[in-house]
C-alpha positions in Angstrom: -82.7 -29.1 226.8 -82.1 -25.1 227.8 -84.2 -23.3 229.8 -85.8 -21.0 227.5 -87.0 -23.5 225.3 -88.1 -26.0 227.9 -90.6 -23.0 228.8 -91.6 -22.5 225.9 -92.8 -26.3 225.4 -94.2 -26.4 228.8 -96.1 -22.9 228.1 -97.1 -24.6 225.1 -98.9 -27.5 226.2 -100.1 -25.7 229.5 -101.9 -24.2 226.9 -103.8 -25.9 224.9 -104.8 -28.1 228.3 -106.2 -25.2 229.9 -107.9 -23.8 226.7 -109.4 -28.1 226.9 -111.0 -27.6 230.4 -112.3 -23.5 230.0 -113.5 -23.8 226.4 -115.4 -27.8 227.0 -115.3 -28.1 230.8 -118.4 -30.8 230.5 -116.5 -32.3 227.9 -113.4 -32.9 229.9 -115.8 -33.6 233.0 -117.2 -36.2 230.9 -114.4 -37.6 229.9 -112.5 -37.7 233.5 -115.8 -38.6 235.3 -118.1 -40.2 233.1 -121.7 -39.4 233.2 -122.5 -36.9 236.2 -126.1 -36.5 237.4 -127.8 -33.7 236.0 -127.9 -31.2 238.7 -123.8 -31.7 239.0 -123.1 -30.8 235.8 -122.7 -27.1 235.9 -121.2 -26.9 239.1 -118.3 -29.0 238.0 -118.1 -27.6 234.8 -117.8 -24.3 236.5 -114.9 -25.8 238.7 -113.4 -27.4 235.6 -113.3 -24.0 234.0 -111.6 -22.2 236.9 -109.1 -24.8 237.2 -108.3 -24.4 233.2 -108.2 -21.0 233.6 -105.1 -21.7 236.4 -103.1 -23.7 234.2 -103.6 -20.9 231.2 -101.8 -18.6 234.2 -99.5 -21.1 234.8 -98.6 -21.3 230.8 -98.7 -17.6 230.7 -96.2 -17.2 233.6 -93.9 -19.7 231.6 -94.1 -18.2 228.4 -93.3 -14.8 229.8 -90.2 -16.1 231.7 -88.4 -17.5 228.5 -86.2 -14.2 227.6 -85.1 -13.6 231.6 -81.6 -14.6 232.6 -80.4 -17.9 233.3 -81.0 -17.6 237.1 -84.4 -16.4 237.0 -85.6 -18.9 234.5 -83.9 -21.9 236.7 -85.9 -20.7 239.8 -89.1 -19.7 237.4 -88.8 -24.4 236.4 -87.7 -25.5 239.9 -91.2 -23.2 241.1 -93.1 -25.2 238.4 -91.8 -28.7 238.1 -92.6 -28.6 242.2 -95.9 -27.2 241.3 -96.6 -30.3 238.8 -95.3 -32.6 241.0 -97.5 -31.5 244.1 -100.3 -32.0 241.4 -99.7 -35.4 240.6 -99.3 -36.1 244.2 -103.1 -34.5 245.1 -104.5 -36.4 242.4 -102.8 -39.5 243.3 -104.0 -39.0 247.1 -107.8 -38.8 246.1 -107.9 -42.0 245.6 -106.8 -43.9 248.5 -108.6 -40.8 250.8 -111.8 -42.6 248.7 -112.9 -39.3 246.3 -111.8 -40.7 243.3 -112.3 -44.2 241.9 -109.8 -44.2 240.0 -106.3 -42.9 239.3 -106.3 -40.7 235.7 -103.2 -42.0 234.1 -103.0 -39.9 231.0 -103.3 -36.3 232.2 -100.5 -38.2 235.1 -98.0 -38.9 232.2 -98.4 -35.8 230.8 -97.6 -33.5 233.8 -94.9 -36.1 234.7 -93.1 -35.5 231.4 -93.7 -31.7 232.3 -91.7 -32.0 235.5 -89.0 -34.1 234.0 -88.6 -31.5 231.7 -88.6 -28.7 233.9 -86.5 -30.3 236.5 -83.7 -31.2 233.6 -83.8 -28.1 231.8 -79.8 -26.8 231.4 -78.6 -23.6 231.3 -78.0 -22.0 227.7 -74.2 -21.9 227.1 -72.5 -19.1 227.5 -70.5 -17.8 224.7 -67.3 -15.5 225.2 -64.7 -14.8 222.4 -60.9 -14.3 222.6 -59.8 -11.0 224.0 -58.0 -10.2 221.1 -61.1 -10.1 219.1 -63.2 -7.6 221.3 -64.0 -5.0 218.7 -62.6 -1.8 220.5 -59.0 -3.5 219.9 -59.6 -4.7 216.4 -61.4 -1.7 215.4 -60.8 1.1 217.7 -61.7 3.6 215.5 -65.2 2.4 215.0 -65.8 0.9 218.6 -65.5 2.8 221.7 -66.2 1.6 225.4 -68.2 4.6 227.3 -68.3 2.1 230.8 -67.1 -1.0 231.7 -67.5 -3.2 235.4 -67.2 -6.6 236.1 -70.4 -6.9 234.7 -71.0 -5.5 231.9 -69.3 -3.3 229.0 -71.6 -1.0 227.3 -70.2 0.5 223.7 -70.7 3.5 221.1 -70.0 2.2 217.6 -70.1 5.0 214.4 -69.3 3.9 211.1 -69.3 6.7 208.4 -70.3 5.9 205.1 -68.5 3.4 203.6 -65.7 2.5 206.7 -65.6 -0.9 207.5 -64.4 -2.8 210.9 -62.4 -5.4 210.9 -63.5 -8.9 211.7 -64.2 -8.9 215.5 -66.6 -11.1 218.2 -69.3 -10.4 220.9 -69.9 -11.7 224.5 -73.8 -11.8 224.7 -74.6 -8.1 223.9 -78.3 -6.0 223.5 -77.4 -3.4 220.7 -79.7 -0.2 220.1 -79.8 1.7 217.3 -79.1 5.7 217.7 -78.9 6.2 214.0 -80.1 3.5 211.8 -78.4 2.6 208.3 -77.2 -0.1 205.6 -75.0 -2.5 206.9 -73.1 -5.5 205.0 -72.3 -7.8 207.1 -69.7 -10.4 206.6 -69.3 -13.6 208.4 -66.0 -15.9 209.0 -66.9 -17.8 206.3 -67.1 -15.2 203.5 -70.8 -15.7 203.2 -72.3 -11.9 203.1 -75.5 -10.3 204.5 -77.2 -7.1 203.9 -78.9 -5.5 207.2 -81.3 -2.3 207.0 -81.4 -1.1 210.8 -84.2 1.6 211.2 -83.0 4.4 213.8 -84.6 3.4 217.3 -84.3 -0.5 216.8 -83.5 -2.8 219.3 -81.6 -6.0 218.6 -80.2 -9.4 220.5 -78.0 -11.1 217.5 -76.9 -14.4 217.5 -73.8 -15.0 220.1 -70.1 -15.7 219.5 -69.8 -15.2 215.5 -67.0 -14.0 214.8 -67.8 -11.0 211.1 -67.0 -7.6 210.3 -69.7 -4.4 209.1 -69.1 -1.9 206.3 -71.6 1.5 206.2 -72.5 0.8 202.5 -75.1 3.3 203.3 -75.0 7.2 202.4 -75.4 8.9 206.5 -73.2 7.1 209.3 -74.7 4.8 211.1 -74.1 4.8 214.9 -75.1 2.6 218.3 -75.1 1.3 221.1 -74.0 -2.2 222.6 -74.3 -3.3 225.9 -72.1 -6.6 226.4 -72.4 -9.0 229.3 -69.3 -10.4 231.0 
């Protein structure tokens, strides 16, 4: 499974278990506990409710982390499977230190499948095409590199109305647009898509497809695409 999307399922169901113990604390209470004396019940619905509101931060942190690169998001799953495993471990503990009578195996399953899934999350591939096909040697007249390091490669593309490139790839690239316009787009396959692209847009396409662009609009379109290496 890749990082970004393990995040996104663990942010998901971090989720809707901490909305459970801040929206119905004496619910859940009632459910974990059974029947609490009276005077009890608002204290540990009160701690219930704290603790939800922890794993919503903990879902929150996840969900935010899903776009950051590959390193970040490894470190941001390693952080949290250990988290969900030290969890498991405090829970399991109560019991034999006597402050539980027993051990809760459903919320245990659920947080173990969490940490499995953290723990296993891969990197996403990434994609690279053939040198041949970087679009400033297909196409120099439309693609032009302004800087280029070991790192990165950030271009200017201008297409006047009606000039078309010729069919070219991308490493993983950010594009912004400095002047928007009507693009067709044309895939390896022949299949054919029409793109409107205001001015100011900012766009992450889908990596390693090999296509080619024609202005089909009236004003030349121009922008700028920042590659990684």
């Amino acid at each position: 499974m890749e990082s970004s999307l393990a995040l996104i399922i663990i942010a998901g169901t971090l989720t809707l278990l901490g909305l459970f113990k801040l929206l119905a604390p004496k619910k859940f209470n009632e459910n974990a506990m059974g029947e609490l004396h009276e005077q009890a019940k608002n204290p540990a619905a009160a701690i219930r409710a704290a603790l939800g509101g922890m794993v919503l931060s903990m879902a929150l942190i996840a969900f935010m982390s899903k776009d950051l690169d590959q390193n970040a998001m490894s470190v941001i799953l390693c952080a949290i499977g250990i988290g969900l495993v030290a969890t498991i471990t405090i829970v399991v503990l109560n019991k034999a230190r006597g402050f539980s009578p027993e051990i809760p195996v459903p919320p245990l399953v659920l947080l173990g499948v969490l940490s499995i899934i953290a723990f296993t999350a891969t990197p996403e591939e990434k994609v690279s095409v053939a040198a041949e096909l970087n679009p400033e040697l297909v196409s120099p007249d439309v693609y032009r590199v302004l800087f280029e390091d070991e790192n990165v490669k950030v271009i200017e593309v201008e297409h006047e109305p009606g000039e078309s490139d010729d069919f070219h790839g991308h490493h993983p690239m950010t594009w912004y647009a400095v002047q928007g316009g009507t693009l067709e787009m044309t895939a390896e396959d022949g299949s054919v898509n029409v793109v409107e692209i205001k001015t100011g847009q900012v766009g992450r396409p889908l990596q390693g497809q090999i296509h080619k662009a024609k202005n089909i609009g009236d004003t030349k379109f121009k922008a700028i695409l920042i590659e990684e290496k």
